[in-house]
ZAGU-958101 format. One line per 4 residues: number of its first residue (from 1); their letters; for each residue x, y, z of N, C-alpha, C. Coordinates in steps of 0.2 Angstrom, whole numbers, padded with zeros to 4 digits. Atoms other than C-alpha are relative to their C-alpha. Layout:
BEGIN
NUM) a) X Y Z X Y Z X Y Z  ...;
//
This chain:
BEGIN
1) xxxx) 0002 -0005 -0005 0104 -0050 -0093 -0007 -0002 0003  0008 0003 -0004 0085 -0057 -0091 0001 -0005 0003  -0004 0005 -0006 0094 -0072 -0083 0001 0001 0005  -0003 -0003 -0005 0102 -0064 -0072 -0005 0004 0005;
5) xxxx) 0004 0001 -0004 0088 -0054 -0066 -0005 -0004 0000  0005 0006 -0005 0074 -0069 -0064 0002 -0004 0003  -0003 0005 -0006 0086 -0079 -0057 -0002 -0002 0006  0001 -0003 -0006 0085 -0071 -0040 -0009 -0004 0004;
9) xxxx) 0009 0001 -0003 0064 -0072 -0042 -0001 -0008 -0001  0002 0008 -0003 0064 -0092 -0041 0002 0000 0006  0001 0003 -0006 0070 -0095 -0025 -0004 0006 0004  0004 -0007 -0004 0061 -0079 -0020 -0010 -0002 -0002;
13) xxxx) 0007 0000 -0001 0044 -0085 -0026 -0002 -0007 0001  0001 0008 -0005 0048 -0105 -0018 0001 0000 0007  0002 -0001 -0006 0049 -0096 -0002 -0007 0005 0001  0008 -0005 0000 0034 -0085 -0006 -0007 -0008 0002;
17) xxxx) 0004 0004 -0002 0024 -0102 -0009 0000 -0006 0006  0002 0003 -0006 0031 -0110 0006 -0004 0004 0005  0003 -0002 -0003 0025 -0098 0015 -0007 0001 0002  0008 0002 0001 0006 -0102 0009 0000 -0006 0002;
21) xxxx) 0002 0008 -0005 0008 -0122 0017 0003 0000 0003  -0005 -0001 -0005 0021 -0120 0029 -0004 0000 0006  0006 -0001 -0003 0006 -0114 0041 -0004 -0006 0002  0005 0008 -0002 -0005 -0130 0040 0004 -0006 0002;
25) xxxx) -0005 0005 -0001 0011 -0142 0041 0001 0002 0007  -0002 -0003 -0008 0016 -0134 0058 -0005 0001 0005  0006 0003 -0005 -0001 -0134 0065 0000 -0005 0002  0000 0006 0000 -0002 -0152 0059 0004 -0003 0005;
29) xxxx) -0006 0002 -0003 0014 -0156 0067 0000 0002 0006  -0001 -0003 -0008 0011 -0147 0084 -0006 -0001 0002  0008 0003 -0004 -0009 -0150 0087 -0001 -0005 -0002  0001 0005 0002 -0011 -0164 0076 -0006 0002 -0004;
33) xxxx) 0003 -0002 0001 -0023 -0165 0064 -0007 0002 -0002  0007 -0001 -0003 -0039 -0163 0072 -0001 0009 -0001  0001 -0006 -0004 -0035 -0146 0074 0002 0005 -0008  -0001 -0003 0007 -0030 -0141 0054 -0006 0005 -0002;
37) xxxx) 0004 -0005 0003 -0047 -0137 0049 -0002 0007 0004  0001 -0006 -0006 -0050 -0125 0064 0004 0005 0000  -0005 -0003 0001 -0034 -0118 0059 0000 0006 -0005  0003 -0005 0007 -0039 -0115 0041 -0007 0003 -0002;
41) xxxx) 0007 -0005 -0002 -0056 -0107 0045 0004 0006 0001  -0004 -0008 -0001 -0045 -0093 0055 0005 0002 -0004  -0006 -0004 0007 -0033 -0091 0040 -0006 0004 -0005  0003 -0003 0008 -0046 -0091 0027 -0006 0006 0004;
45) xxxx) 0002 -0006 -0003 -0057 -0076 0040 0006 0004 -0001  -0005 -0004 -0001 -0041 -0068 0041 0001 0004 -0008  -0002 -0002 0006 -0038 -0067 0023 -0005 0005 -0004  0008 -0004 0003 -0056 -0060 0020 0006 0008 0000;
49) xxxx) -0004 -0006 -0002 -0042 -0043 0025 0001 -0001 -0008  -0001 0001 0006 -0035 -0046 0008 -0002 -0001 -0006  0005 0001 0004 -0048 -0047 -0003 0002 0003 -0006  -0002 -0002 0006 -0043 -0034 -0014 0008 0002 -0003;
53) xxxx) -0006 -0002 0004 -0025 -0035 -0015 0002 -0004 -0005  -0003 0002 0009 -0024 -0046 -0032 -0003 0004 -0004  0000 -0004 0006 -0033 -0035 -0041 0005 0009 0001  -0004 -0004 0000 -0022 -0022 -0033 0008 -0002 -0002;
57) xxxx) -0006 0003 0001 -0007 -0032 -0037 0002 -0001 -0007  0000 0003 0008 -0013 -0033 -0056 -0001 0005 -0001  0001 -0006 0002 -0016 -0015 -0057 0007 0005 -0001  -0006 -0002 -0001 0000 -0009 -0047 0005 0002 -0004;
61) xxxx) -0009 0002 0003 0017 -0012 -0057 -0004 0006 -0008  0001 -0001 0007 0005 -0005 -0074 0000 0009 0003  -0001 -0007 -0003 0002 0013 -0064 0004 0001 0003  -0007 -0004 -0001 0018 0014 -0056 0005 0003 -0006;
65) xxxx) -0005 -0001 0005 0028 0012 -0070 -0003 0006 -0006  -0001 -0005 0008 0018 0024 -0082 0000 0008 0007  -0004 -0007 -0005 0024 0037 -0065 0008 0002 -0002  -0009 -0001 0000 0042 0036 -0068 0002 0004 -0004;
69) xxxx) -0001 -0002 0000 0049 0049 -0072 -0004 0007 0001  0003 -0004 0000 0037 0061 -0067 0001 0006 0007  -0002 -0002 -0007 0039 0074 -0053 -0002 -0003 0007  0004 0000 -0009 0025 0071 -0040 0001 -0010 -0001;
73) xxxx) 0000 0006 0000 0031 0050 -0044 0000 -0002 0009  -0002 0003 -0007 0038 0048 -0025 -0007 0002 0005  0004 0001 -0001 0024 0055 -0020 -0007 -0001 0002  0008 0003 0000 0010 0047 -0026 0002 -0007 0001;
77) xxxx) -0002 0008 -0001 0019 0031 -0024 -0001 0000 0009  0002 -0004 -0007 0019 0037 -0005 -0009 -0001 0002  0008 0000 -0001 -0001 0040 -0005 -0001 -0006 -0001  0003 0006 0002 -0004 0024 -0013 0001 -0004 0007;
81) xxxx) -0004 0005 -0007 0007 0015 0001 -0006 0002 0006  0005 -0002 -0004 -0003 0024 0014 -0006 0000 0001  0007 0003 0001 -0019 0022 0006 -0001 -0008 0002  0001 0009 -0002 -0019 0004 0004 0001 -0002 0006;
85) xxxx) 0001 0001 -0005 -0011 0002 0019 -0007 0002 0006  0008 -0002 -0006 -0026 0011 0030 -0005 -0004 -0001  0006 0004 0001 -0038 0002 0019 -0001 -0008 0001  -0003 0006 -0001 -0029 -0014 0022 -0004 0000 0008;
89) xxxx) -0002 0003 -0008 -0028 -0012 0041 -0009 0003 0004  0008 -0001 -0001 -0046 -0004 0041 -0004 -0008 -0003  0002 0006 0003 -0052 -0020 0031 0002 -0005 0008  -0002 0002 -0003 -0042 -0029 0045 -0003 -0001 0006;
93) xxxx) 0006 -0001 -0006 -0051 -0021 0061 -0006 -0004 -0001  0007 0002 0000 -0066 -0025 0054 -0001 -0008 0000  0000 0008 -0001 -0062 -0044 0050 0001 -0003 0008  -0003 0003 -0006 -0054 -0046 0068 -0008 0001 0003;
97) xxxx) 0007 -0003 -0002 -0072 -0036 0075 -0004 -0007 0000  0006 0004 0001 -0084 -0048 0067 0000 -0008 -0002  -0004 0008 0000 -0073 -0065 0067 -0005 -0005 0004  0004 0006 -0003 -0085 -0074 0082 -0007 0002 -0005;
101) xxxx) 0006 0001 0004 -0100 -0070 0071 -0001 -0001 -0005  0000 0005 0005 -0092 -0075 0056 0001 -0007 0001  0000 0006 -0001 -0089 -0089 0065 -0004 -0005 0001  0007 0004 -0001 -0105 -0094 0073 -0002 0000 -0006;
105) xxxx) 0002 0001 0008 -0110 -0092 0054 0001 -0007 -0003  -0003 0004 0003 -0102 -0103 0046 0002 -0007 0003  -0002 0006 -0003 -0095 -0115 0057 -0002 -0004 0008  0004 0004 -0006 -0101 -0128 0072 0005 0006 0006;
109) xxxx) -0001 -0005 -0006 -0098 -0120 0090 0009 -0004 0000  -0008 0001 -0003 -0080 -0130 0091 0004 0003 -0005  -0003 -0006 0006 -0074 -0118 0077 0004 0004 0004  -0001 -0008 -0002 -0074 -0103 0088 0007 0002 0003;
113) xxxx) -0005 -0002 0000 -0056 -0105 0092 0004 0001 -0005  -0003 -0001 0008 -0053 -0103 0074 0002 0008 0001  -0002 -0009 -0001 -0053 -0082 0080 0007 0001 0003  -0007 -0003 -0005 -0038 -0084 0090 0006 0002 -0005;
117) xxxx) -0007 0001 0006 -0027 -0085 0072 -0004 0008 -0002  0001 -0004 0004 -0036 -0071 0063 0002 0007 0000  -0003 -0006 0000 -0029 -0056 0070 0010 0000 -0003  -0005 0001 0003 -0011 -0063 0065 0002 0000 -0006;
121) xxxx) 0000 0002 0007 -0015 -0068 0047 -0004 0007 -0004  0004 -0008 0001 -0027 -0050 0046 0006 0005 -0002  -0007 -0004 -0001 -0009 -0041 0052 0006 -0003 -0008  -0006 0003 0008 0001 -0053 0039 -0005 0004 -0008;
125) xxxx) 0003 -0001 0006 -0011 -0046 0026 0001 0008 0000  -0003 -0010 -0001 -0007 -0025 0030 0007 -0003 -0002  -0007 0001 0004 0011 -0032 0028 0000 -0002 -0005  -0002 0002 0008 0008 -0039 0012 -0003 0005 -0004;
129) xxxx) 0001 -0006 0003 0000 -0023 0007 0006 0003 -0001  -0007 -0006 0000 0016 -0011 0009 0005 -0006 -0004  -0004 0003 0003 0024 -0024 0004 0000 -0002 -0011  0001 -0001 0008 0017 -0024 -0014 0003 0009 -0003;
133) xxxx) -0001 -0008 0003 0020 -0005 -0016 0008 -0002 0003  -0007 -0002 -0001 0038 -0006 -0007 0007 -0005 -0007  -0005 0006 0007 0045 -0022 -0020 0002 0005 -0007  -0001 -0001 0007 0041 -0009 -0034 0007 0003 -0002;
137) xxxx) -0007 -0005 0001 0058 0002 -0034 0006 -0006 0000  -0004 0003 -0001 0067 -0014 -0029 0001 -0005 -0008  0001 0003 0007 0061 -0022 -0048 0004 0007 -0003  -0004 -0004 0003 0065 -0007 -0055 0008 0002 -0001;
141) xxxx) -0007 -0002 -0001 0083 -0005 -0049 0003 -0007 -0002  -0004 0005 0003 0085 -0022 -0054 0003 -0005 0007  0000 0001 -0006 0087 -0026 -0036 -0002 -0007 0002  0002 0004 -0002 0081 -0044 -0037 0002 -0007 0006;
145) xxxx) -0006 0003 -0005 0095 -0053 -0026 -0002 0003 0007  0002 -0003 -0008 0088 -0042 -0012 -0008 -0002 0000  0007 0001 0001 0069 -0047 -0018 -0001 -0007 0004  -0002 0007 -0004 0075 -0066 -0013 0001 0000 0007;
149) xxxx) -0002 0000 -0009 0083 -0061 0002 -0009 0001 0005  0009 -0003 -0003 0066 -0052 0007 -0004 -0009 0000  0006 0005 0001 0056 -0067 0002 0003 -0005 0006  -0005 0005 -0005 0069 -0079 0012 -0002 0003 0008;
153) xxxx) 0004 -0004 -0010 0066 -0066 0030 -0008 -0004 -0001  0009 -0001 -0002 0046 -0068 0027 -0001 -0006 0000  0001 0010 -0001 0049 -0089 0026 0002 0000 0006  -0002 0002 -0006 0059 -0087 0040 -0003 0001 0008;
157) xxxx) 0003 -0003 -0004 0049 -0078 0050 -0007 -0002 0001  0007 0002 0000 0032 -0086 0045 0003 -0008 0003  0000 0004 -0004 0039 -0101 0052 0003 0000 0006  0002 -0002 -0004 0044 -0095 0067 -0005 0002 0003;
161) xxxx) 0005 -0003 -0002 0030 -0085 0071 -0007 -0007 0001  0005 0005 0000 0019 -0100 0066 0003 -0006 0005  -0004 0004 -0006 0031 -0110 0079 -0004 0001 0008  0001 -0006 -0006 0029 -0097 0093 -0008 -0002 0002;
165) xxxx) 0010 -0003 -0002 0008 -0094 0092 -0002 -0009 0001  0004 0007 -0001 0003 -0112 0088 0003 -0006 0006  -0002 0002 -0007 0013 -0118 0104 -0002 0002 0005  0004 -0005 -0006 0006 -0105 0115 -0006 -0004 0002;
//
């Protein structure tokens, strides 16, 4: 039975990890790579968005589950999604906001097109909020065959999108 569901979470967590270089390879490949580090400036300003989703990710799954069974469980499962997500996409504004002055900061003046990714990888960071909260009922139900599939859309999409943008 434990077989059978982790099964599912291997190729569901080898398209989670392509997902984290998949991005630099397709830069590489399309600007050359002159243009990687300027790339990975605007990812790693984007990700500032995400700051506190590991420890909300270590938290999560421990307070859902002592919910279950409870009445107000859907909820507060509910609030949380909605919370995090505001605090996500509030975190996110303000990353996108102070991007050219985290840039001039940190980085020489040919950086500054490092801004042009951040709003994308800020936006991919809100969707992997909800997405932390939305996987839990999919665990619980035992659902990990759809957990894979999920991971498989967001490889497929993150290469796309990173097709699309970094062409433009």
């Amino acid at each position: 039975a434990l077989a059978l569901y982790a099964a599912p979470l291997i190729p569901a967590l080898l398209a989670l990890w392509a997902v984290r270089l998949l991005d630099r390879w397709i830069v590489v490949r399309l600007l050359g790579l002159s243009q990687a580090p300027v790339y990975e400036l605007g990812r790693n300003l984007g990700m500032l968005t995400g700051l506190i989703l590991p420890a909300f990710g270590a938290a999560w799954p421990r307070f859902a589950y002592s919910l279950m069974g409870h009445r107000s469980a859907a909820e507060t499962y509910g609030r949380v999604l909605t919370w995090l997500v505001a605090i996500t996409a509030f975190a996110a504004v303000t990353v996108v906001a102070i991007t050219p002055e985290l840039t001039r900061l940190v980085a020489p003046s040919g950086y500054l097109s490092a801004g042009d990714i951040v709003l994308w990888i800020a936006g991919a960071q809100v969707a992997w909020a909800a997405y932390e909260i939305l996987l839990f009922p999919l665990h619980v139900h035992k659902k990990t065959l759809v957990i894979a599939g999920i991971a498989g859309a967001i490889c497929v999409l993150n290469i796309i999108l990173g097709i699309v943008l970094v062409s433009r």
